[in-house]
LOBA-939286 format. One line per 3 residues: their letters; for each residue z, x, y of C-alpha. Coordinates in steps of 0.1 Angstrom, whole numbers. Each point is the difference from the previous one (the first is absolute). Layout:
BEGIN
a	Z/X/Y | ...;
# end
This chain:
BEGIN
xxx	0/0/0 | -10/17/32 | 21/0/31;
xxx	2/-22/28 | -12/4/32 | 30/3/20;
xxx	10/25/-30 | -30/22/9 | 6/-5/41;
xxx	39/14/-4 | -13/29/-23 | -23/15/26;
xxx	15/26/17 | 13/-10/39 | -27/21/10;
xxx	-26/-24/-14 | 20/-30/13 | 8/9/34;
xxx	-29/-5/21 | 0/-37/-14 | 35/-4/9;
xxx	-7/16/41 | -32/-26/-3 | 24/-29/-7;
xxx	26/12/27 | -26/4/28 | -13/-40/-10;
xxx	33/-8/2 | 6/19/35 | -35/-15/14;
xxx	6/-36/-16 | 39/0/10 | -10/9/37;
xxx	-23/-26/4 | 15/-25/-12 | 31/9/21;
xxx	-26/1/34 | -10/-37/-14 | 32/-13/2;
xxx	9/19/33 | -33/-14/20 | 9/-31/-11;
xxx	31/-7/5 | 1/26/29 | 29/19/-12;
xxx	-3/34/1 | -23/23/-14 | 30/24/-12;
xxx	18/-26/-10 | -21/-20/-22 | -15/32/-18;
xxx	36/14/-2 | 11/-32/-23 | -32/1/-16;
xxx	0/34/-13 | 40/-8/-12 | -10/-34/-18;
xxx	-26/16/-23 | 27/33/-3 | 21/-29/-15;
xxx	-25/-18/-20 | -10/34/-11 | 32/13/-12;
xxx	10/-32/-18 | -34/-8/-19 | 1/43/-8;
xxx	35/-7/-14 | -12/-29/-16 | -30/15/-19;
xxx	21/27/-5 | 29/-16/-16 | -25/-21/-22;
xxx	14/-31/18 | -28/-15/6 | 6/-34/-21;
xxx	26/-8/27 | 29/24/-14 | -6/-21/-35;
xxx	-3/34/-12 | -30/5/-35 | 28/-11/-20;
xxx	3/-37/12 | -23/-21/-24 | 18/18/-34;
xxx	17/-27/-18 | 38/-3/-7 | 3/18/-36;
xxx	-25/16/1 | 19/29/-8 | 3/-11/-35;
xxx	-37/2/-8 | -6/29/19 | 22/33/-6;
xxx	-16/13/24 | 1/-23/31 | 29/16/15;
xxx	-20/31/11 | -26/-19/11 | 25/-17/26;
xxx	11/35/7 | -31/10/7 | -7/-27/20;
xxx	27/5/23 | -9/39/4 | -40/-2/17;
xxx	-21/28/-2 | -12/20/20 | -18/-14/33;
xxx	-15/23/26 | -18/-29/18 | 33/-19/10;
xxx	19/31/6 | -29/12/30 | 1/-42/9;
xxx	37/9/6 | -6/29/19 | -27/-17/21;
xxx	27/-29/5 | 25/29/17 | -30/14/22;
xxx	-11/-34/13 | 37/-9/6 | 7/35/17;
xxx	-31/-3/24 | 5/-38/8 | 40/8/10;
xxx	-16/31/21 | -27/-24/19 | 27/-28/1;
xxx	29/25/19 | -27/11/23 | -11/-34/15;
# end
């Protein structure tokens, strides 16, 4: 059985993955700015202002759907282990490391750069925010 994608994506070296990430961080920059000058022309607040809370508001979103992804939370904190039946422990000796496994995730680069991304965007919205 051959790997999955996201498999192959975290086993590429951060070189390889890098420019992909900066790609995603400058849309993010360029997409979060606009939409921040949207909402300041029209509802004339200011400029600073409105980018400022912009940039912080996908910072958040970004850090929790990172944390999120990265928790493998992502059936609303169900958690992979939330469909099993009761006893199933009796038919299957070995459904207890499954759970176990289920509540350690692997390894996942892409949330843990979402994360990062999340503290950037917070960081530089709080810096345009104190300066308006």
């Amino acid at each position: 059985m051959g790997r999955s994608a996201d498999d192959a994506w975290a086993a590429l070296p951060l070189r390889a993955r890098m420019p992909e990430y900066a790609a995603l961080f400058a849309t993010g920059l360029v997409a979060t700015a606009a939409v921040g000058g949207l909402i300041g022309l029209l509802f004339n607040v200011p400029l600073a202002t409105t980018m400022g809370y912009s940039f912080f508001g996908i910072g958040l979103i970004c850090v929790l759907g990172g944390g999120a992804a990265g928790g493998d939370y992502k059936s609303l904190g169900l958690g992979q282990g939330a469909g099993r039946v009761k006893f199933v422990y009796d038919e299957d000796p070995h459904a207890i490391e499954d759970l176990r496994s289920a509540r350690r995730p692997g390894r996942n680069p892409p949330a843990f750069w979402l994360i990062i991304a999340g503290f950037l965007y917070g960081a530089i919205g709080l810096l345009i925010a104190n300066t308006a």
